[in-house]
ROLUMRO-743897 format. One record per residue (C-alpha): residue in three letters; x, y, z. Coordinates in steps of 0.02 Angstrom, whole numbers. Example, Ala and Ser with C-alpha at 12.3 -4.5 7.8 and 13.67 -1.06 7.14 Angstrom:
node residu:Ala, x:615, y:-225, z:390 .
node residu:Ser, x:684, y:-53, z:357 .
This chain:
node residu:Unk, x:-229, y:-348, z:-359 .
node residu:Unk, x:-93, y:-431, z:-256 .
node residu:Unk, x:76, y:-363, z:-303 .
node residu:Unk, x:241, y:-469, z:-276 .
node residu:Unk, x:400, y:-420, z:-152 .
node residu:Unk, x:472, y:-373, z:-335 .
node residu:Unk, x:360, y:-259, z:-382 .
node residu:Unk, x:338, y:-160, z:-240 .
node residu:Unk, x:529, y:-138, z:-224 .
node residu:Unk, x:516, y:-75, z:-393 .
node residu:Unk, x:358, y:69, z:-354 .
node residu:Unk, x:451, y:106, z:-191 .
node residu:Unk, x:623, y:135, z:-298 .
node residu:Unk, x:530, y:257, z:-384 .
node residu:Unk, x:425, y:335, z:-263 .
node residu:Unk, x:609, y:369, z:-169 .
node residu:Unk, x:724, y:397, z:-330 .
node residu:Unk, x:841, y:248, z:-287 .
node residu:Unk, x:836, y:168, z:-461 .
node residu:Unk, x:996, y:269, z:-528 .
node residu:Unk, x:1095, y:234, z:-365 .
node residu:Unk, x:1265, y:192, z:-362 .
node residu:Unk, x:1378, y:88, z:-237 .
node residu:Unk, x:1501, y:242, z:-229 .
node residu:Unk, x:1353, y:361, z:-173 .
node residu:Unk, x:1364, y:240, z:-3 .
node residu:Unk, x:1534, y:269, z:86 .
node residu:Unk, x:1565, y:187, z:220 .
node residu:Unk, x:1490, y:303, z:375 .
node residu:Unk, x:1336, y:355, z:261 .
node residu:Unk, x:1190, y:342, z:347 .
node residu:Unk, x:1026, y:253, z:273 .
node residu:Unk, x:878, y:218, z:264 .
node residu:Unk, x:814, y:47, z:193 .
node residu:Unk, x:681, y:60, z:62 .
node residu:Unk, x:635, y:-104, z:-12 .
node residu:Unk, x:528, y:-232, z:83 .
node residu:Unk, x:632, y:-383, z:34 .
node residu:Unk, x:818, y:-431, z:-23 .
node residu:Unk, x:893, y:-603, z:-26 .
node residu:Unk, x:748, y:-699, z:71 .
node residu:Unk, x:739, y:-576, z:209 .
node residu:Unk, x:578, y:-441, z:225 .
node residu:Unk, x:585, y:-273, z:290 .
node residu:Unk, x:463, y:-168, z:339 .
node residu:Unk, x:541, y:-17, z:217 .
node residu:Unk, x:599, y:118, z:354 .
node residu:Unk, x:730, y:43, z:453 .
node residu:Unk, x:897, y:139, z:467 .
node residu:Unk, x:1058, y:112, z:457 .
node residu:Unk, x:1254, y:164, z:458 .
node residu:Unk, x:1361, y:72, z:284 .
node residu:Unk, x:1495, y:-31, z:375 .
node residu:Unk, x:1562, y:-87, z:230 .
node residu:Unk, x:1538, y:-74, z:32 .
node residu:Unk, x:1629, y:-195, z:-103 .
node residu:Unk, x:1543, y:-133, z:-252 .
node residu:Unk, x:1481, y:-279, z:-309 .
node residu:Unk, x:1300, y:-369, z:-300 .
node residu:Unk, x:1243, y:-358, z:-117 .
node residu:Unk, x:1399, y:-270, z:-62 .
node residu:Unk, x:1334, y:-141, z:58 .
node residu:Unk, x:1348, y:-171, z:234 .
node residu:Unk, x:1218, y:-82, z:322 .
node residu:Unk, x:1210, y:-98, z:537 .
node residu:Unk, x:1053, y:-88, z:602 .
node residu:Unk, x:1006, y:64, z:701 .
node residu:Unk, x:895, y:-58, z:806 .
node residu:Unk, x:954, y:-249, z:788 .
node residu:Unk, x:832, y:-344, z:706 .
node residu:Unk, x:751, y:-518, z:851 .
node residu:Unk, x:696, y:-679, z:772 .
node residu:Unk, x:564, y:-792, z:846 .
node residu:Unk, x:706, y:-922, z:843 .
node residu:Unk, x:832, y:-804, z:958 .
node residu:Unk, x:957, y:-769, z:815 .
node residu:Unk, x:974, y:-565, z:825 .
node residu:Unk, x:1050, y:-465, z:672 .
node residu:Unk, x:1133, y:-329, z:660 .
node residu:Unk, x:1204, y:-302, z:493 .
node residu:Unk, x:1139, y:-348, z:322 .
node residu:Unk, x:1206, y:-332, z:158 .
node residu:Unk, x:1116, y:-241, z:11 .
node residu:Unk, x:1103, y:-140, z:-161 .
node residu:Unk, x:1124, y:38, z:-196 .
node residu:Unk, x:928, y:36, z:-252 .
node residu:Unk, x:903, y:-45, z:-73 .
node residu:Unk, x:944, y:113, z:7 .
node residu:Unk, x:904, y:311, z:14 .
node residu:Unk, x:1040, y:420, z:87 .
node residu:Unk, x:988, y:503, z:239 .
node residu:Unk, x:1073, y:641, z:373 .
């Protein structure tokens, strides 16, 4: 059975306990680790990590920098990305 980006967000939110997440539980200086695959068009590959730069606490409002920038086959390099509080499991 093929499963969608959706739906393995969701089984990875549970396997990691994100789903109850809040934005305050990411101050700014938390470090991270990004769980889900997918957000906003862009894919992950679920285990990058990450310092919150910034949090607004509203949808997609937590900054994350990369640990390791992120290199596209087009040249464009990012560093930051923004994301939900079910997005991301609280590390260090």
């Amino acid at each position: 059975m093929v499963k969608s980006v959706y739906e393995i967000n969701e089984q990875r939110r549970i396997v990691f306990g994100t789903l109850n997440n809040e934005f305050e539980d990411f101050p700014v200086g938390q470090r991270v680790r990004i769980i889900c695959v997918g957000q906003d068009h862009y894919f992950f590959n679920g285990n990058e990590k990450g310092t919150v730069t910034k949090n607004t606490g509203k949808y997609l409002g937590i900054m994350i920098k990369f640990d390791k920038p992120r290199h596209f086959e087009n040249g464009y390099i990012q560093t930051h990305f923004n994301f939900e509080p079910k997005d991301l499991m609280r590390i260090g």
